[in-house]
Structures are given as structure tokens and as C-alpha cells.
MDAnalysis code that builds the backbone (N, CA, C; Angstrom):
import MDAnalysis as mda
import numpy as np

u = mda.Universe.empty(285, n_residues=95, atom_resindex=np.repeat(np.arange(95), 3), trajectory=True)
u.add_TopologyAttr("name", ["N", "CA", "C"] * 95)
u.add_TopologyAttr("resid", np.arange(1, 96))
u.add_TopologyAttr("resname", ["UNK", "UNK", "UNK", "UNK", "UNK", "UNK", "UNK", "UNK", "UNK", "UNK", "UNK", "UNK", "UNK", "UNK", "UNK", "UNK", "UNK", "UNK", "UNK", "UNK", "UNK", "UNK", "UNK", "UNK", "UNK", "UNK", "UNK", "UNK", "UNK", "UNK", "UNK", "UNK", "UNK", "UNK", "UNK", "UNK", "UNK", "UNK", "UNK", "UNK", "UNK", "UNK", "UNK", "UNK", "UNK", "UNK", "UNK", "UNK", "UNK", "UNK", "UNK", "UNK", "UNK", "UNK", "UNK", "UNK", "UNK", "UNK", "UNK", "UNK", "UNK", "UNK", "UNK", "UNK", "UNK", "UNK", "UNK", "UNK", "UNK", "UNK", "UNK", "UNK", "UNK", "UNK", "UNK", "UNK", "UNK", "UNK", "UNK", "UNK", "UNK", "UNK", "UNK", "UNK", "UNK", "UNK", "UNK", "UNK", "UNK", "UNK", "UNK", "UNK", "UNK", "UNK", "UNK"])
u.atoms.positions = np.array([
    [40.083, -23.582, -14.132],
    [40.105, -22.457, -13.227],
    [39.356, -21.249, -13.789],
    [39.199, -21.292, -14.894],
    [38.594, -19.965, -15.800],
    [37.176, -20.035, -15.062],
    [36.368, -20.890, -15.035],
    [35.467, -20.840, -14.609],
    [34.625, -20.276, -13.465],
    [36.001, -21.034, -12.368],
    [35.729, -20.484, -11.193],
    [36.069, -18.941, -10.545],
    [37.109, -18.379, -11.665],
    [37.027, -16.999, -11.640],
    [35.902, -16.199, -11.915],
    [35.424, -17.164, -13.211],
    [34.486, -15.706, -14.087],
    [33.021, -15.990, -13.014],
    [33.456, -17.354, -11.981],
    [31.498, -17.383, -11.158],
    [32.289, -16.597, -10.043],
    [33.269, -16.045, -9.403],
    [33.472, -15.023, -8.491],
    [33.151, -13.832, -8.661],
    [33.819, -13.706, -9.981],
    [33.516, -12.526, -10.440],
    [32.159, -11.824, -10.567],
    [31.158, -12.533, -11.208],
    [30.003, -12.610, -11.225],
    [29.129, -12.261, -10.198],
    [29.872, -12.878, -8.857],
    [29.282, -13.193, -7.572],
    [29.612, -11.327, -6.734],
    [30.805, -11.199, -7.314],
    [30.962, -9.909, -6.747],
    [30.365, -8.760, -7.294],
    [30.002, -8.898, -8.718],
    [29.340, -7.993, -9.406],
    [27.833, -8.035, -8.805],
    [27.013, -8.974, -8.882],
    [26.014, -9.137, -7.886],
    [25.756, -8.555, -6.734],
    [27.009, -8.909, -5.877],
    [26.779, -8.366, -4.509],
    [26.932, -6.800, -4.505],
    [27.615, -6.255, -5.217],
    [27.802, -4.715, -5.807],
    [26.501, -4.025, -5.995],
    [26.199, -5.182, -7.077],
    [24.513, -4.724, -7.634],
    [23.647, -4.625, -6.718],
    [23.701, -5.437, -5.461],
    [22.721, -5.281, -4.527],
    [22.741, -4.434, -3.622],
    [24.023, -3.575, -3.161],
    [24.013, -2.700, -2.507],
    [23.239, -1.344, -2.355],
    [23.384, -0.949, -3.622],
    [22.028, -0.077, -4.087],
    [20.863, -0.257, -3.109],
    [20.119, -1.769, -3.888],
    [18.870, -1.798, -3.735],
    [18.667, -2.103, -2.005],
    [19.490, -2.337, -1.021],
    [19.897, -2.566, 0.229],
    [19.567, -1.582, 0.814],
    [20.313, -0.266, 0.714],
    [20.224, 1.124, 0.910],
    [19.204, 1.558, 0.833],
    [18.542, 1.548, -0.255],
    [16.895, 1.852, -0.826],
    [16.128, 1.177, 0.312],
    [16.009, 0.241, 1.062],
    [15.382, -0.440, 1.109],
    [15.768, 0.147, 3.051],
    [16.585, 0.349, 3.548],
    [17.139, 1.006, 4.601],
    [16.274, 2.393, 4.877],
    [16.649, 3.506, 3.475],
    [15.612, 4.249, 3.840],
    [14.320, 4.467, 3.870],
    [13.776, 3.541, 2.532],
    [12.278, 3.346, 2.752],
    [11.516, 3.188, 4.088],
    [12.514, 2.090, 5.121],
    [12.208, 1.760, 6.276],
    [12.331, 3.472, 7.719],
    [13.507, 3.974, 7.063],
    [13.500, 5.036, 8.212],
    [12.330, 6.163, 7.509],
    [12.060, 6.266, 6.264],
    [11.197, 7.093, 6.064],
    [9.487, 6.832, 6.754],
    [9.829, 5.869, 6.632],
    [8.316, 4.968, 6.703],
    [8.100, 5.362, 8.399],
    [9.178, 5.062, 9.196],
    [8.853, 5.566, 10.772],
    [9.166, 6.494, 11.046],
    [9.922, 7.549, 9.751],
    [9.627, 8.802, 10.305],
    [7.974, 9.304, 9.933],
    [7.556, 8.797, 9.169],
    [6.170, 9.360, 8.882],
    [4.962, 9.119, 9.814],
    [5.449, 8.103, 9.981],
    [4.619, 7.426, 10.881],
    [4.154, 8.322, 12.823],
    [5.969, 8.406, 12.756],
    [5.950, 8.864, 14.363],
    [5.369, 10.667, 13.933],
    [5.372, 10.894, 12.737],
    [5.094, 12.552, 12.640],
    [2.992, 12.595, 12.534],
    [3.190, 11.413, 12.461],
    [1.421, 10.999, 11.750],
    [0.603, 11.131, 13.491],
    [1.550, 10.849, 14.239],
    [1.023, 10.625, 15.387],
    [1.154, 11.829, 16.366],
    [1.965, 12.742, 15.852],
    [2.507, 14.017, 16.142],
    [1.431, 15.318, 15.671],
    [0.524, 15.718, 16.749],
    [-0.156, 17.060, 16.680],
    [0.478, 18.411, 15.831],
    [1.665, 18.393, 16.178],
    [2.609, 19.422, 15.977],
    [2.816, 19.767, 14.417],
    [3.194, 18.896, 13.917],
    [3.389, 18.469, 12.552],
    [2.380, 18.993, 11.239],
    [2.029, 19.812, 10.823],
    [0.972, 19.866, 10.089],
    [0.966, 19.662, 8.705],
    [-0.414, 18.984, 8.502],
    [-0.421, 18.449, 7.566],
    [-0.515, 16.394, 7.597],
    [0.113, 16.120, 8.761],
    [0.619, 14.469, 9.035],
    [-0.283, 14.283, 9.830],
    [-1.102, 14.644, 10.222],
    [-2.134, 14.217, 11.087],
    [-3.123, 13.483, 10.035],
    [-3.532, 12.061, 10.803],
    [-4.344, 11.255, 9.673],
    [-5.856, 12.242, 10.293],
    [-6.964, 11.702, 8.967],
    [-8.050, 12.238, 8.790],
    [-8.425, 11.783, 10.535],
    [-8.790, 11.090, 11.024],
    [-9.344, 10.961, 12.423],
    [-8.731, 11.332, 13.297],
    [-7.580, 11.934, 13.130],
    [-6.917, 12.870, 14.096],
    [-6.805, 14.306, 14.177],
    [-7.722, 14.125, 12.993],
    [-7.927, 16.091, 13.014],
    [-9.259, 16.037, 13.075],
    [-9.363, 17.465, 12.524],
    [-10.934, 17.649, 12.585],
    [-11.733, 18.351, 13.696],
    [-13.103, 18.588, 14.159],
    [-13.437, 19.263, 14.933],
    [-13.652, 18.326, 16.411],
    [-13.657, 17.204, 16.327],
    [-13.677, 16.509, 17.530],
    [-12.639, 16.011, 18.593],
    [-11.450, 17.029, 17.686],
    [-10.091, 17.324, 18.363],
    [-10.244, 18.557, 18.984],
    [-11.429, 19.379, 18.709],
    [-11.190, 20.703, 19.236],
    [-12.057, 20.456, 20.713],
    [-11.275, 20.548, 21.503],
    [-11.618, 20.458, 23.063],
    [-11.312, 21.444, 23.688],
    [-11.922, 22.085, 24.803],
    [-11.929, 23.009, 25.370],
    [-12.852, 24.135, 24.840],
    [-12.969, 25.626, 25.148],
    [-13.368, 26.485, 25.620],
    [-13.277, 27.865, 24.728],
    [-11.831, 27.892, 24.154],
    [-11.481, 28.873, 23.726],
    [-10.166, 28.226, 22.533],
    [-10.400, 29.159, 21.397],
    [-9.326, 29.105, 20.396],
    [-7.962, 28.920, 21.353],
    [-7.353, 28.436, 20.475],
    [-6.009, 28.153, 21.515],
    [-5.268, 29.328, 20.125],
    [-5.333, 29.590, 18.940],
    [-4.787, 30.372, 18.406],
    [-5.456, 32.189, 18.945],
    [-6.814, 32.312, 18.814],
    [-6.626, 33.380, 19.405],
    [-7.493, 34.380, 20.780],
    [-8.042, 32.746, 21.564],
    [-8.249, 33.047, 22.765],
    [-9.633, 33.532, 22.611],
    [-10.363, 33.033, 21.986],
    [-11.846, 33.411, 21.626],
    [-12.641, 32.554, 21.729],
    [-14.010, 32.502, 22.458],
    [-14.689, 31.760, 23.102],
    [-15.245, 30.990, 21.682],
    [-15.199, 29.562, 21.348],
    [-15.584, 28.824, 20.995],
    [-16.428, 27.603, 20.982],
    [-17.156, 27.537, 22.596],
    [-17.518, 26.100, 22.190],
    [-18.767, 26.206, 21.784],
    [-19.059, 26.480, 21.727],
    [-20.822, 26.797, 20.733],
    [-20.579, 26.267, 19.568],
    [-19.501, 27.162, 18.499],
    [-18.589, 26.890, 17.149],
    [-18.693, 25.180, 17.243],
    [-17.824, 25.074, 18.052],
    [-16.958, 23.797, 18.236],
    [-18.035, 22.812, 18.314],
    [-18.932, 22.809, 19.110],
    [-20.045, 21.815, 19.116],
    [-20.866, 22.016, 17.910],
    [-21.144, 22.524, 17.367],
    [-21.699, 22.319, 16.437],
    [-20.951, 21.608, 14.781],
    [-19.782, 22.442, 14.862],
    [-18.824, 21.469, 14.367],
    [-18.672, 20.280, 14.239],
    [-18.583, 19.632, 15.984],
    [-18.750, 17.966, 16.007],
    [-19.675, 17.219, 15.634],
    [-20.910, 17.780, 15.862],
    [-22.359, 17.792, 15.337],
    [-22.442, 17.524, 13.549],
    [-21.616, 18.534, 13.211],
    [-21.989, 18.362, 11.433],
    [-20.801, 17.245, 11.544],
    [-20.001, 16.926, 11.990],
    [-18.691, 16.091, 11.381],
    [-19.455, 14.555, 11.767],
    [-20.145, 14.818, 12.615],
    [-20.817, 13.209, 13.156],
    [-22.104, 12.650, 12.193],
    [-23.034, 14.212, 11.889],
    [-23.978, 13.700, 11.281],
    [-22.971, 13.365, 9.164],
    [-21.937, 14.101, 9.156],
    [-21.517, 13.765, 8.013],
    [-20.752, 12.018, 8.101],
    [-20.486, 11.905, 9.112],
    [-19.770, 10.757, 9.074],
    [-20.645, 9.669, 9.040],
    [-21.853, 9.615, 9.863],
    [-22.848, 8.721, 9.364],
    [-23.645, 8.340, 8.437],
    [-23.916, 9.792, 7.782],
    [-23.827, 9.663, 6.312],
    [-23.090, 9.068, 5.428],
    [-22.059, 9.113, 5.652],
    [-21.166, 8.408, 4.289],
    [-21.095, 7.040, 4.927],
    [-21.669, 6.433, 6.154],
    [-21.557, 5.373, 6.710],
    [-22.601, 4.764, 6.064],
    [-23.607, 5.387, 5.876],
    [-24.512, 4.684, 5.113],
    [-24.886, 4.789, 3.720],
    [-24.135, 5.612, 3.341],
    [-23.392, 5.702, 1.706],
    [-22.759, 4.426, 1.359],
    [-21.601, 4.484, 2.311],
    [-20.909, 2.826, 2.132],
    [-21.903, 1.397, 1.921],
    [-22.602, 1.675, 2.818],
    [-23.764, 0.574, 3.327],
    [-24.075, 0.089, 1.827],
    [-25.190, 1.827, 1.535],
    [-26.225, 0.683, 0.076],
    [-25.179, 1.302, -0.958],
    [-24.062, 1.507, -0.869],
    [-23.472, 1.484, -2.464],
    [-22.155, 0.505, -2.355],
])
């Protein structure tokens, strides 16, 4: 019978031990979709991935912070962000 105590025992110490790493593993998962749903979230700053910011998000007419005619700015903006992006497109290419 000694035996079959000390493999219960064992068995419960285990399952103890795993609780921890269970938990861990619980929030990794809610962190992970909270980041995610904030990544997708305008509002949020800072969580916006690189292709979700930038100047080819800026649409419309006028600053939305302070109501000042922009699209001249703004297009030209998209302009350097496009000719930079093809650049490093062909950065990638021959390197």
C-alpha cells in the first residue's frame, strides 16, 4: 500500500504544480486578445500596427485635431510614404 500512497501523492503534487502554469497560460491567452482587439482599435494609441497608421490613414480635408486645411500636407505625405515604401521594397528585393 506504501506505494500506492506515495504515487497519489505525487499525482497530487503534480496536479498542484500545474495549476500555476494553467493560469499563466489563461492569461497569456486573454492578454493576447486583448492586444489584439486594441491593435485593431484607432482609439488606442500607440496599438495601431505600422499599416494602420501613417499618412494614408489621413483622409479627408482638414485636421480632425485642429480643423486646418490639410490635404495638400496629406497628399504629399502619402506620396513620400509610397515612394518610401517602394523603396525598401526594392531594398528587400536585391539584399
Amino acid at each position: 500500500m506504501e506505494h500506492h500512497e506515495r504515487a497519489d501523492e505525487l499525482e497530487r503534487e503534480a496536479d498542484k504544480a500545474a495549476e500555476p502554469s494553467e493560469q499563466l497560460e489563461q492569461e497569456i491567452e486573454e492578454t493576447r486578445s486583448d492586444w489584439e482587439s486594441k491593435k485593431s482599435d484607432q482609439r488606442v494609441p500607440g496599438a495601431v500596427g505600422e499599416r494602420g497608421a501613417g499618412p494614408h490613414q489621413l483622409e479627408g480635408e482638414e485636421d480632425p485635431a485642429t480643423g486646418d486645411e490639410k490635404a495638400e500636407e496629406r497628399q504629399a505625405e502619402l506620396e513620400e510614404a509610397m515612394q518610401a515604401e517602394a523603396q525598401s521594397e526594392d531594398d528587400d528585393q536585391q539584399g
